[in-house]
C-alpha positions as CSV (number, residue, x, y, z in Angstrom):
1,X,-93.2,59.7,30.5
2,X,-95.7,61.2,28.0
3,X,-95.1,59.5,24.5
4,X,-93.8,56.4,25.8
5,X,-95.5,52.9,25.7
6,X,-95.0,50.1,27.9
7,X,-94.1,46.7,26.7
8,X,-92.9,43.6,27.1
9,X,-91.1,43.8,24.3
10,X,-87.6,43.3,25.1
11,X,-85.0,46.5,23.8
12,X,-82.8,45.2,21.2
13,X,-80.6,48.1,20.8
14,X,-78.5,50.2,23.3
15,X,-79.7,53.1,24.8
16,X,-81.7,54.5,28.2
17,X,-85.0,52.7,29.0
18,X,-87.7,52.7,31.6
19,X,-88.1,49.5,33.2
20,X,-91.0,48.7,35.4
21,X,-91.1,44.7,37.0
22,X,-93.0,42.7,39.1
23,X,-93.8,43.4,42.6
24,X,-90.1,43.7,43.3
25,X,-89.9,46.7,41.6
26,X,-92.9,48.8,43.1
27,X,-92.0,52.2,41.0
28,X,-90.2,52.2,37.5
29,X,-86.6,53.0,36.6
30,X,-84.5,53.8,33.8
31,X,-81.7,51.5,33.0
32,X,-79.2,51.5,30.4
33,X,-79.1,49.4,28.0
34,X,-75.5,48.2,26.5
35,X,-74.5,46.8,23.0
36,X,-74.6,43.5,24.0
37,X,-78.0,43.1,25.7
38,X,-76.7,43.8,29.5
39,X,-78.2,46.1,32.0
40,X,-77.4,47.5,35.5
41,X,-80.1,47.1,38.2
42,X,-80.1,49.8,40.5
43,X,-78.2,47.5,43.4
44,X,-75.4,47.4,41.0
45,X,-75.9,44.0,39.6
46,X,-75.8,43.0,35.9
47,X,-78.4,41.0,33.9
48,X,-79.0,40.3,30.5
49,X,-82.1,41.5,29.1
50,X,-83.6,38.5,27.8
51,X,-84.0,37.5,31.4
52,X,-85.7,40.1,32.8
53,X,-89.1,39.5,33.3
54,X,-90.9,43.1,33.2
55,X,-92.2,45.6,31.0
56,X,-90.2,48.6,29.3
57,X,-90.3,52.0,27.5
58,X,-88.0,54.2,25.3
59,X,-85.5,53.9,24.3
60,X,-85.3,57.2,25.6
61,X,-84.5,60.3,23.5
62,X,-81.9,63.4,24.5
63,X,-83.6,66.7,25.3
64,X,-83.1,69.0,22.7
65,X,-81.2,72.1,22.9
């Protein structure tokens, strides 16, 4: 994850993120992010991001060719 920050900073636009939470969520994930503020946890559930109470990273950028 080299050139990515955490924070608590909520993601307000789409796009691929790490997430890391609270003891919950022992390792981090990436989630994705949708245009109106939702994301998928990994159990299949939806949330909006405003609720989530964790730290995050990215958005994440596309490998280049």
């Amino acid at each position: 994850m080299t050139g990515y920050l955490w924070t608590k900073t909520k993601p307000s636009a789409a796009g691929w993120y790490w997430f890391r939470g609270s003891a919950n969520e022992p390792d981090p994930f990436i989630v994705q992010v949708d245009e109106v503020g939702h994301f998928r946890w990994p159990d299949g559930g939806f949330q909006e991001v405003t609720l989530a109470k964790g730290e995050w990273a990215g958005p994440i950028k596309l490998p280049e060719e």
